[in-house]
C-alpha positions in Angstrom: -27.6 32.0 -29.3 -29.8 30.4 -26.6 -27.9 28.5 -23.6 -28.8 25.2 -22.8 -30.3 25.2 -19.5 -28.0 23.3 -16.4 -30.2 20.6 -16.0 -30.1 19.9 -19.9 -26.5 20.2 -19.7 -26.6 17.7 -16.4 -28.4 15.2 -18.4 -26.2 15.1 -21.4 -23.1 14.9 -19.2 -24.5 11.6 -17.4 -25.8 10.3 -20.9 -22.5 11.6 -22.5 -20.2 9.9 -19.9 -22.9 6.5 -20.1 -21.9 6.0 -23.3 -18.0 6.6 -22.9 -18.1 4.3 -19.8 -19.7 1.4 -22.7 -17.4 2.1 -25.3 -14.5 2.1 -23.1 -15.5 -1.3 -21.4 -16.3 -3.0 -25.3 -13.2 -1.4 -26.6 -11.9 -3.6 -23.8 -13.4 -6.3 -24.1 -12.3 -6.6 -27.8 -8.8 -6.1 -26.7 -8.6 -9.1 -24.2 -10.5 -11.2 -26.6 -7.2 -10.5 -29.2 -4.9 -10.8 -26.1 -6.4 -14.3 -24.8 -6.6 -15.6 -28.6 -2.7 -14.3 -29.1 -2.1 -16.4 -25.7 -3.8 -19.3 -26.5 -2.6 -19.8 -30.2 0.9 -19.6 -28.9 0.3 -21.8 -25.6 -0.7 -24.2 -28.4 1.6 -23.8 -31.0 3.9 -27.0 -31.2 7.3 -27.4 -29.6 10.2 -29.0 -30.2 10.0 -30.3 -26.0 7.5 -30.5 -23.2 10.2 -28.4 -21.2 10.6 -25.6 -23.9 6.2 -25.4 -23.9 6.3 -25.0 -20.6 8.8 -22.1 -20.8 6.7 -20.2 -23.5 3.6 -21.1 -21.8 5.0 -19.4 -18.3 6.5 -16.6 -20.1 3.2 -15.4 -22.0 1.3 -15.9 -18.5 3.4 -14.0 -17.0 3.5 -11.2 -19.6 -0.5 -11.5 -19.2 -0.2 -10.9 -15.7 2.2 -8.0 -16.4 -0.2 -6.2 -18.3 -3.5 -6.5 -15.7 -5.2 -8.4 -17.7 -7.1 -10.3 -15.3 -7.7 -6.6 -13.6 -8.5 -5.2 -17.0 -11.7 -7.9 -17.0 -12.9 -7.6 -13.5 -13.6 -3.9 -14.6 -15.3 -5.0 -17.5 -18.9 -5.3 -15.4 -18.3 -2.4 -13.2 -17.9 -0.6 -15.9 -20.8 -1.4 -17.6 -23.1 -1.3 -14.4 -22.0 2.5 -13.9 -22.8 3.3 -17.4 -26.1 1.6 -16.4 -26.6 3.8 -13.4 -25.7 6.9 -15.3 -28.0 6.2 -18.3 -30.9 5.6 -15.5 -29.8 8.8 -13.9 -30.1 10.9 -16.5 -33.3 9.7 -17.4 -35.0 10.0 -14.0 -33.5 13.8 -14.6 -35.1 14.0 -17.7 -38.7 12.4 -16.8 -39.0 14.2 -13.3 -40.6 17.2 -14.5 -42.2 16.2 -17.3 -44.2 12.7 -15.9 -43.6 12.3 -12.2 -45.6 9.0 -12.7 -43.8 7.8 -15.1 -40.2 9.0 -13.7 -41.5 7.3 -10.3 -42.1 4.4 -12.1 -38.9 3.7 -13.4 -37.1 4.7 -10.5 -39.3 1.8 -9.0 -38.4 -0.6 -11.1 -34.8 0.2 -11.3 -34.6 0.4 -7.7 -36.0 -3.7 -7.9 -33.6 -4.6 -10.9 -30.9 -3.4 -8.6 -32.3 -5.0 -5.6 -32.6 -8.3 -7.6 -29.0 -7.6 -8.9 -27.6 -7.1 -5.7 -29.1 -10.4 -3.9 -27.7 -12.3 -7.1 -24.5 -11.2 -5.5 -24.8 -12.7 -2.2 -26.7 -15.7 -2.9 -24.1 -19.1 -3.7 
């Protein structure tokens, strides 16, 4: 059988790992989704005192802040944005011999999405 050749094998392992990265980051964002419904349904679930609420409330907070939740969601975007990066990557790999123009082109304009993307950041 016929090998696939390295930079084929390149280009599927940056695609490959793309779509992992996306998976992995909605897979996690359904999971905090059921996590902060579970939280808030139970923060809001009547009590027999205002002391006792705040107990539960405190101890589900807590048990949040246990778990990383509020970790687990500020990797949500960085997640996604390297899955971007990798998609890209791969498909500069994939265009640069067969349309220069067209691989230069996109590199272009995902060098100005990111440009754009990164002044978002610093700008109030």
């Amino acid at each position: 059988p016929e090998h696939p050749s390295s930079s084929a094998r390149f280009i599927n392992g940056l695609w490959f790992t793309s779509l992992l990265l996306s998976l992995t980051a909605a897979f996690l964002c359904i999971l905090v989704k059921q996590w902060l419904d579970e939280y808030i349904a139970r923060t809001r679930a009547s009590s027999q005192n205002p002391k006792h609420w705040s107990r539960r409330r405190a101890f589900y907070f807590r048990a949040l802040d246990d778990w990383g939740v509020e970790v687990i969601i500020s990797a949500l975007p960085v997640l996604l944005h390297a899955s971007l990066f990798l998609f890209f990557a791969g498909m500069t790999v994939l265009l640069w011999p067969l349309s220069r123009v067209l691989a230069v082109w996109l590199c272009g304009l995902g060098g100005t999405v990111a440009l754009l993307y990164c002044a978002s950041l610093c700008l109030p």
